[in-house]
ZADO-1210 file (C-alpha; in nm, 4 decimals, padded with zeros to 6 digits):
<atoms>
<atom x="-05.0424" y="-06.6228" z="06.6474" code="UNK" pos="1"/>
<atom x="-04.8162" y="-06.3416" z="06.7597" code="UNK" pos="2"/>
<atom x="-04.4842" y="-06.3017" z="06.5656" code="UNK" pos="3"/>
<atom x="-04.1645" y="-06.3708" z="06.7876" code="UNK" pos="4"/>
<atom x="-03.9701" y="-06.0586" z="06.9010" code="UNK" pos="5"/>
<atom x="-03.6699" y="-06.2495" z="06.7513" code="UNK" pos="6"/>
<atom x="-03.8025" y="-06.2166" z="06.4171" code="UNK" pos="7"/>
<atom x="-03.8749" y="-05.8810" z="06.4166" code="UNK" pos="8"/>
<atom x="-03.5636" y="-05.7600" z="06.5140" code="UNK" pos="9"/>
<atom x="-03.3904" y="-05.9290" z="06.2145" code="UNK" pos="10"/>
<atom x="-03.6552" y="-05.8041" z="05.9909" code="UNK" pos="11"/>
<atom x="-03.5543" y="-05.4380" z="06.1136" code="UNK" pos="12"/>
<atom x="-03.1974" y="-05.4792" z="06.0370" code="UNK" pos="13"/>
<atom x="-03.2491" y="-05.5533" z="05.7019" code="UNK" pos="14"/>
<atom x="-03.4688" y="-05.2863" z="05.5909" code="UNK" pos="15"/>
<atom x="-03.1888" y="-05.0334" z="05.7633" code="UNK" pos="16"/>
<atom x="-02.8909" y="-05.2526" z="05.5761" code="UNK" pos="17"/>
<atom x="-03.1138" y="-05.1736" z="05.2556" code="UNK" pos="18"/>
<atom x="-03.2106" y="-04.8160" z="05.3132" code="UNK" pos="19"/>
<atom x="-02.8095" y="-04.7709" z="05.3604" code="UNK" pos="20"/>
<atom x="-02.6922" y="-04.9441" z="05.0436" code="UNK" pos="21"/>
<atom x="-02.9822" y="-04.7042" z="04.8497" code="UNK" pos="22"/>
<atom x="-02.8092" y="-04.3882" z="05.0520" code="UNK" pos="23"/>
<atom x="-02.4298" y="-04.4936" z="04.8820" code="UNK" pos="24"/>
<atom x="-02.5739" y="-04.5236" z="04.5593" code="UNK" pos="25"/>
<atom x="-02.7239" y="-04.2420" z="04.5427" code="UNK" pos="26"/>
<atom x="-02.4079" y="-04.0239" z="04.6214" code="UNK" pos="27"/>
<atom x="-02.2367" y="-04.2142" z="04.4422" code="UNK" pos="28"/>
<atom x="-02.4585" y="-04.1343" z="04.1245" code="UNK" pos="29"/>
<atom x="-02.4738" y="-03.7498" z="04.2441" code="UNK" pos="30"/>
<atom x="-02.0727" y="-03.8065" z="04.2552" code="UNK" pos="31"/>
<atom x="-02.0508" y="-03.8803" z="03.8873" code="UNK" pos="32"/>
<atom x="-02.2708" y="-03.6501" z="03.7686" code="UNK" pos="33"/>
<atom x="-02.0742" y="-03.4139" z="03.9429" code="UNK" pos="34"/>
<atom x="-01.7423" y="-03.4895" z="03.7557" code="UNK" pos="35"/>
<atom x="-01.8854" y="-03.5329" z="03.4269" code="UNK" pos="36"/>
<atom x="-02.0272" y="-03.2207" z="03.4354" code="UNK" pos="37"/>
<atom x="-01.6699" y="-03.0586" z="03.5594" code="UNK" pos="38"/>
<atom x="-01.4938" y="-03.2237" z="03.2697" code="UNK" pos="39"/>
<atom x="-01.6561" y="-03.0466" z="03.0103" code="UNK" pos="40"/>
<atom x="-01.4691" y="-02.7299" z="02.8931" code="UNK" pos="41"/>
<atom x="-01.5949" y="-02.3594" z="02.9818" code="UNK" pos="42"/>
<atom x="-01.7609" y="-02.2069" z="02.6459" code="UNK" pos="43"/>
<atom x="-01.5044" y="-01.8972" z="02.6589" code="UNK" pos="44"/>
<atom x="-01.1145" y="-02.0768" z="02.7049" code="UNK" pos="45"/>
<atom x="-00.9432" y="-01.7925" z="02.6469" code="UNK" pos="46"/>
<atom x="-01.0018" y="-01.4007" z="02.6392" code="UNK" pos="47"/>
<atom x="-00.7044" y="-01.1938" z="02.6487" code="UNK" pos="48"/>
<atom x="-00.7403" y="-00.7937" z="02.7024" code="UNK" pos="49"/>
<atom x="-00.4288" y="-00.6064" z="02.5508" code="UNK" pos="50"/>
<atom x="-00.3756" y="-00.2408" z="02.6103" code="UNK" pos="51"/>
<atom x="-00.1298" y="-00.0082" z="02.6057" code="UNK" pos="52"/>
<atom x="00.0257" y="00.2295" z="02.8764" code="UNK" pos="53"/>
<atom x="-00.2427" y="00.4309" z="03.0782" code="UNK" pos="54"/>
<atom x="-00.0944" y="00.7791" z="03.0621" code="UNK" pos="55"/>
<atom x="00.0938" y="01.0212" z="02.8685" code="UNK" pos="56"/>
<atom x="-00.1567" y="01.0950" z="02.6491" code="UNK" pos="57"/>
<atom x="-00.2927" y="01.4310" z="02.4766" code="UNK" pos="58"/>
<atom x="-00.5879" y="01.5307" z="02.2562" code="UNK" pos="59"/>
<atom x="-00.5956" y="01.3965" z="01.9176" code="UNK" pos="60"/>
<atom x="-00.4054" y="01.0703" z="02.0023" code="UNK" pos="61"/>
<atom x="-00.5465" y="00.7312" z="01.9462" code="UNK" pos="62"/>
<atom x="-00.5788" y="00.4274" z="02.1940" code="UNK" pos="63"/>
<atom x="-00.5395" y="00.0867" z="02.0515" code="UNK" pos="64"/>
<atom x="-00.7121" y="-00.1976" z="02.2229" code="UNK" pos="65"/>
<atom x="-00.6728" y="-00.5184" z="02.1234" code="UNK" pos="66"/>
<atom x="-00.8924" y="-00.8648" z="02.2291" code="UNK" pos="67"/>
<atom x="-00.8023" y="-01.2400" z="02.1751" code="UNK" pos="68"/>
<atom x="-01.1081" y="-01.4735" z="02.2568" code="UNK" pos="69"/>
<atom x="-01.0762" y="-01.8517" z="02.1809" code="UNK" pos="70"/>
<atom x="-01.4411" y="-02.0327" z="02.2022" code="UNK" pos="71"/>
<atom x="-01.5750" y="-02.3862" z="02.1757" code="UNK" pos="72"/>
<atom x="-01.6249" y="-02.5472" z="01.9330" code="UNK" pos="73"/>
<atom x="-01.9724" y="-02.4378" z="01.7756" code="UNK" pos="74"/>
<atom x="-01.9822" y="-02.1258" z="01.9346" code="UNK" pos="75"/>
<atom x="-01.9951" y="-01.8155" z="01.7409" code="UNK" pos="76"/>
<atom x="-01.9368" y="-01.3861" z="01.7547" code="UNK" pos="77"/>
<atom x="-02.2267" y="-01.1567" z="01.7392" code="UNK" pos="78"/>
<atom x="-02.0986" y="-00.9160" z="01.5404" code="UNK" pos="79"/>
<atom x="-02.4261" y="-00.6426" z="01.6779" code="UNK" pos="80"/>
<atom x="-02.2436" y="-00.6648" z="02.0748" code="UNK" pos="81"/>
<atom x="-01.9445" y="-00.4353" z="01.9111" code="UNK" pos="82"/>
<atom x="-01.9396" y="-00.1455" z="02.0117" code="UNK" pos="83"/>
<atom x="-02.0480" y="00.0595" z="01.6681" code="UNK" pos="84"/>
<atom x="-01.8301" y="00.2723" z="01.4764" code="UNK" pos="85"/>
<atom x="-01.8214" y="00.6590" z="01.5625" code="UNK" pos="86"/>
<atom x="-01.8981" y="00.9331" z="01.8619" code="UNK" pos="87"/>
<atom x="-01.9313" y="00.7187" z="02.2128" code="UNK" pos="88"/>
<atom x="-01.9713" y="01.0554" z="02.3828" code="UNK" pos="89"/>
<atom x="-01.8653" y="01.4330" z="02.3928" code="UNK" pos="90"/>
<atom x="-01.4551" y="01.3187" z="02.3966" code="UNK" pos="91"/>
<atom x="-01.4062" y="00.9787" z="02.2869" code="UNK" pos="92"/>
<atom x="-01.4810" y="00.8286" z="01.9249" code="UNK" pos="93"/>
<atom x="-01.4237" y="00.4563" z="01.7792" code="UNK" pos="94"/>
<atom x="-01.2337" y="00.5370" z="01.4723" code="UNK" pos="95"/>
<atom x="-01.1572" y="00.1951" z="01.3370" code="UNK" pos="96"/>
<atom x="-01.2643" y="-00.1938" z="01.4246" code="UNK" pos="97"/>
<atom x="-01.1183" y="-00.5094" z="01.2909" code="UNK" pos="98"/>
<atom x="-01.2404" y="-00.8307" z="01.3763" code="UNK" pos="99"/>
<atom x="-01.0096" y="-01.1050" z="01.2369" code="UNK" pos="100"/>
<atom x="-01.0310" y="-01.4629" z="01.2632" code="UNK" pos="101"/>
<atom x="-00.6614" y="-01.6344" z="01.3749" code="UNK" pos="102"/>
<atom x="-00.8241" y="-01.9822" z="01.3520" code="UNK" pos="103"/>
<atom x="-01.1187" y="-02.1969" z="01.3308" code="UNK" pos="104"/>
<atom x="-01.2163" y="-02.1056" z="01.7179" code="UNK" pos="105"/>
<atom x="-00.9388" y="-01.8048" z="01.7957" code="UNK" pos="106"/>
<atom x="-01.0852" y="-01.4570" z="01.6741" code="UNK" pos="107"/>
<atom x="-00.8889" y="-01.1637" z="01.7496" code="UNK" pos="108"/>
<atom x="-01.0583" y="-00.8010" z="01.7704" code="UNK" pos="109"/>
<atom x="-00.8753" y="-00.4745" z="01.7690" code="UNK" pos="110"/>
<atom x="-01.0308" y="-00.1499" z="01.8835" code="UNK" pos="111"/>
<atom x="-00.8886" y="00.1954" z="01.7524" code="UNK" pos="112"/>
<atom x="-01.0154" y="00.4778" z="02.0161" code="UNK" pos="113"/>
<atom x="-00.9346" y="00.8411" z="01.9563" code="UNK" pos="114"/>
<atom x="-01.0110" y="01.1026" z="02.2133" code="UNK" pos="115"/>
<atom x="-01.0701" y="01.4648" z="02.2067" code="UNK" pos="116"/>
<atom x="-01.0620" y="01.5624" z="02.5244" code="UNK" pos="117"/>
<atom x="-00.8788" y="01.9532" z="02.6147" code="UNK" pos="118"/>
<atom x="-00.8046" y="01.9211" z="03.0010" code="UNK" pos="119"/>
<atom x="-00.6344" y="02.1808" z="03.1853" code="UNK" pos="120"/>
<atom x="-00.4500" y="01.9976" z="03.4088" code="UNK" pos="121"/>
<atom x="-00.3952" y="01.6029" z="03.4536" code="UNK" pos="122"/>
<atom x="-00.6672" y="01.4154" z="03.4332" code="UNK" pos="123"/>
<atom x="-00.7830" y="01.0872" z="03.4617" code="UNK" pos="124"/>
<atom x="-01.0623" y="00.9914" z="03.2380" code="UNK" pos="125"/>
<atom x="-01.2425" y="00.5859" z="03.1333" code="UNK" pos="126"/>
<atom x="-01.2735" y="00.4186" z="02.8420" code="UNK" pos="127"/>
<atom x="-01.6175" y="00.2775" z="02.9167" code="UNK" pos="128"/>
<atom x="-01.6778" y="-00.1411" z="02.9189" code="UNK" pos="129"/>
<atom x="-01.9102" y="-00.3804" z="02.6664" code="UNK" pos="130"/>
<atom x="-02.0248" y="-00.7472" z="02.6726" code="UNK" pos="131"/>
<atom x="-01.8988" y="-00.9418" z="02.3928" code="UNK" pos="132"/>
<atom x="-02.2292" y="-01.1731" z="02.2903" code="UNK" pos="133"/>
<atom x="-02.1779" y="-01.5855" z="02.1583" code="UNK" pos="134"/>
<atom x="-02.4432" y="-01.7836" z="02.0789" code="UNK" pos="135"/>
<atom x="-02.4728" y="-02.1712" z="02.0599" code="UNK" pos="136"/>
<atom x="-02.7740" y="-02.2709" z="01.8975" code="UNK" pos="137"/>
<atom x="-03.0500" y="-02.1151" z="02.1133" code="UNK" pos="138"/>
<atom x="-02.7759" y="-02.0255" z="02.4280" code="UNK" pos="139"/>
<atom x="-02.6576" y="-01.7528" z="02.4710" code="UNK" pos="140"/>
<atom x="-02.2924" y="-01.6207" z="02.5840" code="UNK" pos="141"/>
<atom x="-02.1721" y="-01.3070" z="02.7167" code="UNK" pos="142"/>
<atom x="-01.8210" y="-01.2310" z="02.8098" code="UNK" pos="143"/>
<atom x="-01.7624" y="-00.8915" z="02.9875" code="UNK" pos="144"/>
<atom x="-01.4914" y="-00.6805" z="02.8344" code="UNK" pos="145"/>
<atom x="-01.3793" y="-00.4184" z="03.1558" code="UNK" pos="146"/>
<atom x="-01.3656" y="-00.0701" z="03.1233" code="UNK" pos="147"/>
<atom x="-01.0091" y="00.0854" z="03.1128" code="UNK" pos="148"/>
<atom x="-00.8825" y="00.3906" z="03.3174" code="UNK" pos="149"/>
<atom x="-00.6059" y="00.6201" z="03.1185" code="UNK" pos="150"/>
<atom x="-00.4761" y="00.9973" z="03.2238" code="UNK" pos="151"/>
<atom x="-00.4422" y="01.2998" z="02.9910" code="UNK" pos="152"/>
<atom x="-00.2483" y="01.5768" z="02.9754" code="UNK" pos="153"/>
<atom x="-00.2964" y="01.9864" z="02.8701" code="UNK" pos="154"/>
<atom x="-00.0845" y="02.0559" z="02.5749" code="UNK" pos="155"/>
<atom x="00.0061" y="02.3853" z="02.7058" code="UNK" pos="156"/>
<atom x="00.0321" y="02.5260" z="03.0828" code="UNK" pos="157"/>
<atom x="-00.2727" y="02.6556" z="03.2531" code="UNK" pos="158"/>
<atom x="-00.0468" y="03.0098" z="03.3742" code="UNK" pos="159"/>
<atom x="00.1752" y="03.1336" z="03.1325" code="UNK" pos="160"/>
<atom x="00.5510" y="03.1713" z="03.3145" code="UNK" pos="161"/>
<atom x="00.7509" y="03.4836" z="03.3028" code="UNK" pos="162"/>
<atom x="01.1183" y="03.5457" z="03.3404" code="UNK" pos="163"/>
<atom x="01.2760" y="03.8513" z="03.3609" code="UNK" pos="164"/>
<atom x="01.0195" y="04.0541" z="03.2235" code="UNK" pos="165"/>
<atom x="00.9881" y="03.8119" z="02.8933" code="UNK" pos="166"/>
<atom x="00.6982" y="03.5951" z="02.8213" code="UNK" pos="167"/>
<atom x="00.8392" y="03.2314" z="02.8567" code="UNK" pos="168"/>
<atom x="00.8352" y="03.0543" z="02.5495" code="UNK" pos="169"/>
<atom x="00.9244" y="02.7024" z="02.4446" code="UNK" pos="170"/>
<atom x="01.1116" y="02.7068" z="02.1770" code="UNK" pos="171"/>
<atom x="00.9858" y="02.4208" z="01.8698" code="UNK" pos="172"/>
<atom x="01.1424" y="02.0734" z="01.8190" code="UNK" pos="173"/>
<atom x="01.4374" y="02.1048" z="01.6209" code="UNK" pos="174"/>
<atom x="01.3722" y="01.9501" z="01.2520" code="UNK" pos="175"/>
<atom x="01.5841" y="01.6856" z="01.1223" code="UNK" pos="176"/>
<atom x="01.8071" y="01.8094" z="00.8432" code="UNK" pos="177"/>
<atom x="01.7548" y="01.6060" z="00.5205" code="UNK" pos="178"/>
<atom x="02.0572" y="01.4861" z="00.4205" code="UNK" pos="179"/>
<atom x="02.1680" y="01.6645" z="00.0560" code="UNK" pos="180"/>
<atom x="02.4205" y="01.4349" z="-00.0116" code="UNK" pos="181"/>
<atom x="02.1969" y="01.2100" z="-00.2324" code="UNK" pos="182"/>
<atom x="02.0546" y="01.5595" z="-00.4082" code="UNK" pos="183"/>
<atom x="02.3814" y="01.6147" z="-00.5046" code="UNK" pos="184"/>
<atom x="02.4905" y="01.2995" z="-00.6093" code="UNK" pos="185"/>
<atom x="02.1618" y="01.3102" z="-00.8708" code="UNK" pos="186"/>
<atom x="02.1710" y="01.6481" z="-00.9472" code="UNK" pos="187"/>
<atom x="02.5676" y="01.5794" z="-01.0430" code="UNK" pos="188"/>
<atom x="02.5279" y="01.1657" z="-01.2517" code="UNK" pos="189"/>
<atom x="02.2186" y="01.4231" z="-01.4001" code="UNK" pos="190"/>
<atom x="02.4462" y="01.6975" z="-01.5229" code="UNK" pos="191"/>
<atom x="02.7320" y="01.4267" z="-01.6690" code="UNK" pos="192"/>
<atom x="02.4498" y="01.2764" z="-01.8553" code="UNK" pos="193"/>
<atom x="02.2505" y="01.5995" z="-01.9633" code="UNK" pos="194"/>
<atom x="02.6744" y="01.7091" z="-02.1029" code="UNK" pos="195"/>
<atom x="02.7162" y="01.3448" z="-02.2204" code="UNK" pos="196"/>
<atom x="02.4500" y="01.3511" z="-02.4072" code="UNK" pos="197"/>
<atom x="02.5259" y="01.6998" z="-02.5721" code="UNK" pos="198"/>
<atom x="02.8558" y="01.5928" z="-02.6868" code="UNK" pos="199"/>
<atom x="02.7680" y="01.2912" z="-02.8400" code="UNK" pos="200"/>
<atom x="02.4966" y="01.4822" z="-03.0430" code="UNK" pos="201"/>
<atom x="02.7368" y="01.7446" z="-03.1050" code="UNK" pos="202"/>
<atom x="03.0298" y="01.4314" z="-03.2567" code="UNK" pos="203"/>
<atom x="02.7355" y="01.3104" z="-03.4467" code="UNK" pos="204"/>
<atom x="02.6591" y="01.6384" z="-03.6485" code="UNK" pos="205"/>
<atom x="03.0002" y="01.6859" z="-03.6831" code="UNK" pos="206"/>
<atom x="03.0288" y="01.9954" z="-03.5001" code="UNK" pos="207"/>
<atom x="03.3889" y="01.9128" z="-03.3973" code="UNK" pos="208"/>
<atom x="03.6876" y="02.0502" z="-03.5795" code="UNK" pos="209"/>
<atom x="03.9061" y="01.8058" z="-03.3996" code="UNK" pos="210"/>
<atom x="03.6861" y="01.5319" z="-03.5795" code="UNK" pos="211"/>
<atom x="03.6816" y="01.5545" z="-03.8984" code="UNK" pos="212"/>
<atom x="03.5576" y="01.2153" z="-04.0051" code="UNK" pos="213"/>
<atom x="03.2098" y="01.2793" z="-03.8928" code="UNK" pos="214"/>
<atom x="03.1500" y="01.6369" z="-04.0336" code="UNK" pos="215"/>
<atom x="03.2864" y="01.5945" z="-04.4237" code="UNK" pos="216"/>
<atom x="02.9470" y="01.5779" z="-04.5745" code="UNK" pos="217"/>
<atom x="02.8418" y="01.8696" z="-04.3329" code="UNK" pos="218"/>
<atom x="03.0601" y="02.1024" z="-04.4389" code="UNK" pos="219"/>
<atom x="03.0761" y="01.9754" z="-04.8067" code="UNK" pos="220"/>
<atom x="02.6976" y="02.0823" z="-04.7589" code="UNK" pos="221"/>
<atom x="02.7794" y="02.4490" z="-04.5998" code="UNK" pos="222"/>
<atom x="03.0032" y="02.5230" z="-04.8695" code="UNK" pos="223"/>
<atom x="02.7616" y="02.3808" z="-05.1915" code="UNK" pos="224"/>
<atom x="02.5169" y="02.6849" z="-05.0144" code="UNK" pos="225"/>
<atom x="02.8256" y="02.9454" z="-05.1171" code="UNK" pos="226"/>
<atom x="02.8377" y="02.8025" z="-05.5126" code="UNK" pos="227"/>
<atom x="02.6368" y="02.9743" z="-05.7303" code="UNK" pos="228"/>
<atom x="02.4506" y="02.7069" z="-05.9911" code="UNK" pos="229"/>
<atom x="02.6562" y="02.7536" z="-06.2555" code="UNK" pos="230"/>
<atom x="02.9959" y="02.6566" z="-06.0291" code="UNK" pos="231"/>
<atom x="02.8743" y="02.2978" z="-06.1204" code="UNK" pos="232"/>
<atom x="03.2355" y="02.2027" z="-06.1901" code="UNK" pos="233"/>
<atom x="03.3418" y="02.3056" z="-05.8195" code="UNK" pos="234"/>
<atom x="03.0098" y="02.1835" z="-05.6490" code="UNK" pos="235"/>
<atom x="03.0955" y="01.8223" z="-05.8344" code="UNK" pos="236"/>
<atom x="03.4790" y="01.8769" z="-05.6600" code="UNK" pos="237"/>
<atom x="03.3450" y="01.9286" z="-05.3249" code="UNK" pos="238"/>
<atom x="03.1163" y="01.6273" z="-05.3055" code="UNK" pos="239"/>
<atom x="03.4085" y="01.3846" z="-05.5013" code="UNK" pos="240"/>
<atom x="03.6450" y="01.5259" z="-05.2025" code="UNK" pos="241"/>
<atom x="03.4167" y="01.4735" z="-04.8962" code="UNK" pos="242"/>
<atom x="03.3847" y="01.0981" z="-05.0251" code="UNK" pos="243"/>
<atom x="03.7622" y="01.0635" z="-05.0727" code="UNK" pos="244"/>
<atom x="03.7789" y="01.2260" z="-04.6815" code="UNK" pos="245"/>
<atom x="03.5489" y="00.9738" z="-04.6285" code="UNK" pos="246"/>
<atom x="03.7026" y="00.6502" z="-04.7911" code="UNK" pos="247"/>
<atom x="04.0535" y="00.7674" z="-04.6865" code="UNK" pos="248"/>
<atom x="04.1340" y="00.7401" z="-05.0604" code="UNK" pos="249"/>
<atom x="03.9861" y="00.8326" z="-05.3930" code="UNK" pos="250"/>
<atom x="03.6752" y="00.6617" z="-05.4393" code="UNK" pos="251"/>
<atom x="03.6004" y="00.5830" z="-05.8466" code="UNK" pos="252"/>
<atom x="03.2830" y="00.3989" z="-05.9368" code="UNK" pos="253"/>
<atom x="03.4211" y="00.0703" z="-06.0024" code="UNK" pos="254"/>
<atom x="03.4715" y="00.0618" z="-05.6382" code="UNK" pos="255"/>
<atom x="03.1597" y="00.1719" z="-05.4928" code="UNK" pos="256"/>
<atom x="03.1176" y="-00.2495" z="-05.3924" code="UNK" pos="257"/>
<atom x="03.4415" y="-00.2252" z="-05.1453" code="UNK" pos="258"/>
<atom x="03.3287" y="00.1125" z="-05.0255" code="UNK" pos="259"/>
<atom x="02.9604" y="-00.0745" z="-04.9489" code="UNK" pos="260"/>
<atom x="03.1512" y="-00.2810" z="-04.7481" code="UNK" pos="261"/>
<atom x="03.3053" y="-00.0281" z="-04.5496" code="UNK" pos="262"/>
<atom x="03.0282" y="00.1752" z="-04.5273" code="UNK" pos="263"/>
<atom x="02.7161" y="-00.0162" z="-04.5087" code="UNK" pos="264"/>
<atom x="02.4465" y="00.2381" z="-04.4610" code="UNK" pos="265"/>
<atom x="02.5882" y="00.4443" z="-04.8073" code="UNK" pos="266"/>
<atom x="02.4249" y="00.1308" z="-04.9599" code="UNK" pos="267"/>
<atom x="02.0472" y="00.2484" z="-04.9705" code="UNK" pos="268"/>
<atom x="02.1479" y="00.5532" z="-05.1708" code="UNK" pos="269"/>
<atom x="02.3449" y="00.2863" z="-05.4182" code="UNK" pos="270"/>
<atom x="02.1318" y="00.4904" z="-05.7176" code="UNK" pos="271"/>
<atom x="02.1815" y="00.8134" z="-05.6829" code="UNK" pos="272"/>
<atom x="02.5619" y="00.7173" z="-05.6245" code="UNK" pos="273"/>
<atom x="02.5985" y="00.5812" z="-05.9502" code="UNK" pos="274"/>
<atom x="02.4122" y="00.8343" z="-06.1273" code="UNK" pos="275"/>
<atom x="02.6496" y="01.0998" z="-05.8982" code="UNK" pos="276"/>
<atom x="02.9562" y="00.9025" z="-06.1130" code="UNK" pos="277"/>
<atom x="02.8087" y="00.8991" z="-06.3994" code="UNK" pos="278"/>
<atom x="02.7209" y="01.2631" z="-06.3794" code="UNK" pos="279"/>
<atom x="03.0122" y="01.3615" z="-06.2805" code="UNK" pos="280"/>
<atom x="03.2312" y="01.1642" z="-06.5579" code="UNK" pos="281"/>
<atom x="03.0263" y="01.2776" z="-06.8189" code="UNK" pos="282"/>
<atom x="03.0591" y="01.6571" z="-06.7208" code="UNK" pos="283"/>
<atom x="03.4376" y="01.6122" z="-06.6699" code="UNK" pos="284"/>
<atom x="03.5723" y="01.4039" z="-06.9337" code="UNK" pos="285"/>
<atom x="03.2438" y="01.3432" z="-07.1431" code="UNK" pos="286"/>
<atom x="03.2600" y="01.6844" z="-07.3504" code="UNK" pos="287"/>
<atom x="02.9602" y="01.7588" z="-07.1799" code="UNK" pos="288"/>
<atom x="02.9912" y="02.0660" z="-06.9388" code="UNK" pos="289"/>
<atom x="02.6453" y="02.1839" z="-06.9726" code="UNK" pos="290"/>
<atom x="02.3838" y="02.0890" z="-06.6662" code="UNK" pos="291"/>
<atom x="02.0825" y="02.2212" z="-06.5872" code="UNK" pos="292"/>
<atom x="01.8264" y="02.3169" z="-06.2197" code="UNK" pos="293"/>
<atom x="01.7293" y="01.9257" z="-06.2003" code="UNK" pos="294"/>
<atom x="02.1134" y="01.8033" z="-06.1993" code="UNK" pos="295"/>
<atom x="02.1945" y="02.0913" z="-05.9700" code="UNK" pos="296"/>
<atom x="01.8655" y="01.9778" z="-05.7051" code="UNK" pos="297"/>
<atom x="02.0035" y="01.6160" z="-05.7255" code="UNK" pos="298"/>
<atom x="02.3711" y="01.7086" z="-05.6341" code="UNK" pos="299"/>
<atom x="02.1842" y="01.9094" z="-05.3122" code="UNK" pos="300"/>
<atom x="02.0188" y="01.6642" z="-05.2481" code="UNK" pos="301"/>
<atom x="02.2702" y="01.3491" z="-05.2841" code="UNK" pos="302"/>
<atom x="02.4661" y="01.6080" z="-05.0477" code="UNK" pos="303"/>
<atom x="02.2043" y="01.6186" z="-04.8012" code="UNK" pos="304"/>
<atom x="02.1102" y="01.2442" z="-04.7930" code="UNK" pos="305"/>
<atom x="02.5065" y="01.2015" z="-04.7093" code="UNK" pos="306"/>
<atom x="02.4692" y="01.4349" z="-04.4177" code="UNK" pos="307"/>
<atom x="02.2216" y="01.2326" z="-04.2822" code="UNK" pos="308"/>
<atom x="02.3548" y="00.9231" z="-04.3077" code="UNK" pos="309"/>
<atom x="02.6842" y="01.0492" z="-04.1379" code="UNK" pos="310"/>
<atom x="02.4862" y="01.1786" z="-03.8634" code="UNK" pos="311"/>
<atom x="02.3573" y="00.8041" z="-03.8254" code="UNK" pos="312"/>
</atoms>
C-alpha cells in the first residue's frame, strides 16, 4: 500500500521543526559558554610601569624603575624571570632590586639601573625589555615588561670654545657657606663653662682673697710649712684661729656638738678634734710645753684633713 502524499508532507515538517529547535539550543549553549568564560577575571589585573623622565641624564647617574603587578588569586612570581643583579652590557648595570609584597596578590618591584655610558654628543640610548614569569599550578604566565628609551648627555663639550685669545672655562658651582653662627654659639656656652668651671674650682681651694671663708684652713696650712717644729705654741695658734675664722667665734671643746651642727662634714674627724683640744689645753695651761715629732705630724695632719674637707 503506497503512503499518501498528505502524510508525507507532514512528516517532513516535523523533522525540519525538530532539526530547528536542536539549531537554537545549540547556540544557545555555545552562548553561555561564551559568557561564562568572559566573566572570569584575566590572571594579570593590574601591571603598572613607573619611570622617570627620559632625558637629562649623564654618566654615573642611576635610573629607577619601578613595577606594580596585582595577580589572581593563586598565582605566583618567579623570582628566576628578574633580570639578575650586575653588568647587562658594556654601559648599563642593575645595581639594586627589591621585590616587595604590598598585599596578599599586589607585589611591587623596583629596578635601580646605573649607566656608564661617555657620549660625545646627545644621544639616545634603551634600556632593554624582560618577561615577568607567574605560574599557576602547571600554567604558566608571562607578562611583558617594554623596553624604555632615555637620552644622555657629554659632561663636557666636544670643541673647546675660545674667547679673546683665553681658553673658555666654566667656572665651578658656587659652595654653600656653612652657617658659623651655631660654631660660635658652642664654641662661646663652651668657653663660659670651661671659665665656670675654673672659678668654681678656684672658690673651692680657696684661692680667692675676696673669700676668705673657704681658704682659712689653706692658708693656716701654708703658714704651719714656715714654723719650724719647735714653734709648737704658734703652730697650735694658727690652727685655734682658722677654726674661730671658721665658726665666726671662738670655738672651745665643750662646743664642738653646736659646731657639728653647723658644720656637718667636721664630724668624721670628731677624734682627732678632741685630741687637737686636749693637746692644745694641756700645752697651754697644763704646765706641759714640751711636744715631740708625733704631736707635731698630727697637728700637719689635722691641718691637712681640714683643708680637705673645706675644699668639699
Amino acid at each position: 500500500m503506497k503512503s499518501s502524499p498528505f502524510l508525507h508532507c507532514k512528516d517532513s515538517d516535523f523533522s525540519r521543526q525538530i532539526v530547528k529547535y536542536a539549531r537554537s539550543i545549540l547556540v544557545y549553549s555555545l552562548f553561555l559558554l561564551v559568557a561564562c568564560s568572559e566573566g572570569l577575571p584575566p590572571p594579570i589585573e593590574r601591571f603598572e610601569f613607573e619611570t622617570p623622565k627620559p632625558f637629562g641624564y649623564v654618566i654615573g647617574d642611576k635610573i629607577r624603575h619601578r613595577i606594580v603587578i596585582e595577580t589572581r588569586s593563586g598565582i605566583q612570581l618567579e623570582p628566576t624571570s628578574l633580570p639578575a643583579k650586575g653588568d647587562l652590557n658594556r654601559w648599563l648595570s642593575i645595581d639594586q632590586i627589591t621585590v616587595r609584597p604590598a598585599s596578599k596578590h599586589l607585589t611591587e618591584i623596583q629596578l635601580t639601573y646605573q649607566i656608564f655610558y661617555a657620549p660625545l654628543e646627545v644621544k639616545m640610548l634603551t634600556i632593554p625589555g624582560f618577561k615577568l614569569r607567574f605560574k599557576q599550578g602547571d600554567q604558566a604566565i608571562e607578562q611583558v615588561v617594554p623596553e624604555w628609551s632615555f637620552t644622555v648627555s657629554p659632561i663636557h663639550e666636544l670643541a673647546v670654545r675660545k674667547e679673546e685669545g683665553n681658553t673658555y672655562r666654566r667656572p665651578d658651582a658656587t659652595p654653600t657657606l656653612i652657617s658659623s653662627e651655631n660654631a660660635w654659639r658652642l664654641l662661646s656656652i663652651s668657653l663660659a663653662s670651661g671659665l665656670f668651671s675654673g672659678l668654681f674650682l678656684a672658690f673651692r681651694y680657696g684661692y680667692f682673697v675676696s673669700f676668705p671663708r673657704r681658704s682659712f684652713f689653706s692658708r693656716a696650712n701654708s703658714r704651719l710649712k714656715k714654723v719650724q717644729p719647735n714653734e709648737l705654741g704658734l703652730a697650735l695658734v694658727i690652727v685655734h684661729q682658722a677654726f674661730n675664722q671658721l665658726n665666726h667665734k671662738p670655738l672651745f671643746k665643750h662646743r664642738l656638738s653646736e659646731f657639728y651642727r653647723l658644720r656637718p662634714e667636721f664630724k668624721e674627724i670628731g677624734p682627732e678634734l678632741e685630741w687637737f683640744f686636749n693637746f692644745s689645753n694641756d700645752y697651754f695651761f697644763g704646765g706641759n710645753p714640751s711636744a715631740g715629732a708625733d704631736e707635731w705630724a698630727a697637728l700637719k695632719r689635722l691641718c691637712q684633713r681640714c683643708v680637705e674637707l673645706e675644699r668639699g
